[in-house]
C-alpha positions in Angstrom: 0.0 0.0 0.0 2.9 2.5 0.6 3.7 2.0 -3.2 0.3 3.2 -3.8 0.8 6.4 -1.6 3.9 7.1 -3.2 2.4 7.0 -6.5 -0.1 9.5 -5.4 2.1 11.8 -4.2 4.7 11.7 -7.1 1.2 12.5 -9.9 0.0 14.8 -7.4 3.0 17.0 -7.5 3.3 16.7 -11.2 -0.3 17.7 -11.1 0.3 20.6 -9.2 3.3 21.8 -11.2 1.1 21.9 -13.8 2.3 18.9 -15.7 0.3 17.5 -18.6 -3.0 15.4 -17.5 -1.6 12.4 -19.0 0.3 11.5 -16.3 -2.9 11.2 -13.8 -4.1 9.1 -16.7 -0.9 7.1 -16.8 -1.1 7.2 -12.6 -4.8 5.6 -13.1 -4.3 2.9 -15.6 -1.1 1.9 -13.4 -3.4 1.8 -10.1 -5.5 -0.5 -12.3 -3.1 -2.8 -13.2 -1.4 -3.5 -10.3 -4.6 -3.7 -7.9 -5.6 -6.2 -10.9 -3.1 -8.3 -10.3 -3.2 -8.0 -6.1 -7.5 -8.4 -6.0 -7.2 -5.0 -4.6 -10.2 -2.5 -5.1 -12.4 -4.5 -7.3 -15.8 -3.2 -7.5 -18.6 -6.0 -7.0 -21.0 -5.8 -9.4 -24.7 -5.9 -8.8 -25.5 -8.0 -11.7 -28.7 -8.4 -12.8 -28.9 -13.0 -12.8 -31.5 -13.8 -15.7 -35.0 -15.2 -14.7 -34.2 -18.6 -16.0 -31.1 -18.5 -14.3 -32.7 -18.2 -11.0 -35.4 -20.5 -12.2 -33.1 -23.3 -12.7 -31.3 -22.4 -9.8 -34.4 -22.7 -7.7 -35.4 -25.9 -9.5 -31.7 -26.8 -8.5 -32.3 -26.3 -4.4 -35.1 -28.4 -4.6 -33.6 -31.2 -6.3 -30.9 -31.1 -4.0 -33.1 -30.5 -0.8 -34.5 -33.7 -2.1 -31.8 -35.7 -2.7 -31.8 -35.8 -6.6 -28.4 -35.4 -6.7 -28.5 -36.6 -10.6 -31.2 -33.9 -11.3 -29.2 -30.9 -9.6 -25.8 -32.0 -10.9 -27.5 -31.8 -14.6 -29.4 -28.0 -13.5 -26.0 -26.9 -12.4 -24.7 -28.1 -16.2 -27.6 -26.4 -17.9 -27.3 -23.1 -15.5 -23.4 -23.1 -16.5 -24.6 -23.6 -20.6 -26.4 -20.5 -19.9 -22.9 -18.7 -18.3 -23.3 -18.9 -15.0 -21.6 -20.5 -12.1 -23.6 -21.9 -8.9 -21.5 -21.8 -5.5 -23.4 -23.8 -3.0 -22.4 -22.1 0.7 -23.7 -22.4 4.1 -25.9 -19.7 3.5 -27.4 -21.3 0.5 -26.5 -21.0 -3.4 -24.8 -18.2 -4.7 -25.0 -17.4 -8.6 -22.5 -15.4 -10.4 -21.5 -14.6 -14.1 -18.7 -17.2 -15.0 -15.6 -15.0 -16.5 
């Protein structure tokens, strides 16, 4: 994090000094790339899961609340078809876009 600070400071005094704006562009896209690769500051995004997603997903519950494991292994298949992943958790399924 200290690398980040420094970072700031050196744009912000090229800022101030009335350096060209391309170096706080530079300074962003270099923020980006590093937190990238460290899983630092990544928004979550509130997507929107598709009505048949959560359909099958719900089918999916049900099947596996009853033991159908055969039925809710081939939902998760068909949910994953569609581009979607399904993270079973103590606190129930989770859906997310697969990347």
């Amino acid at each position: 994090m200290k690398a980040f600070h420094e970072l700031a400071s050196v744009a912000n005094k090229y800022m101030e000094d009335g350096k060209s704006r391309d170096v706080l562009e530079k300074t962003l896209s270099l923020y980006t790339e590093i937190s990238g690769v460290f899983g630092l500051f990544s928004k979550v995004k509130d997507e929107k899961i598709p009505e048949n997603v959560k359909n099958l997903a719900d089918e999916r519950e049900i099947a596996r609340k009853s033991g159908d494991w055969k039925k809710s292994d081939d939902l998760r298949n068909k949910i994953k078809q569609l581009g979607y992943i399904v993270e079973d958790s103590k606190d129930g399924q989770k859906i997310k876009k697969a990347q």
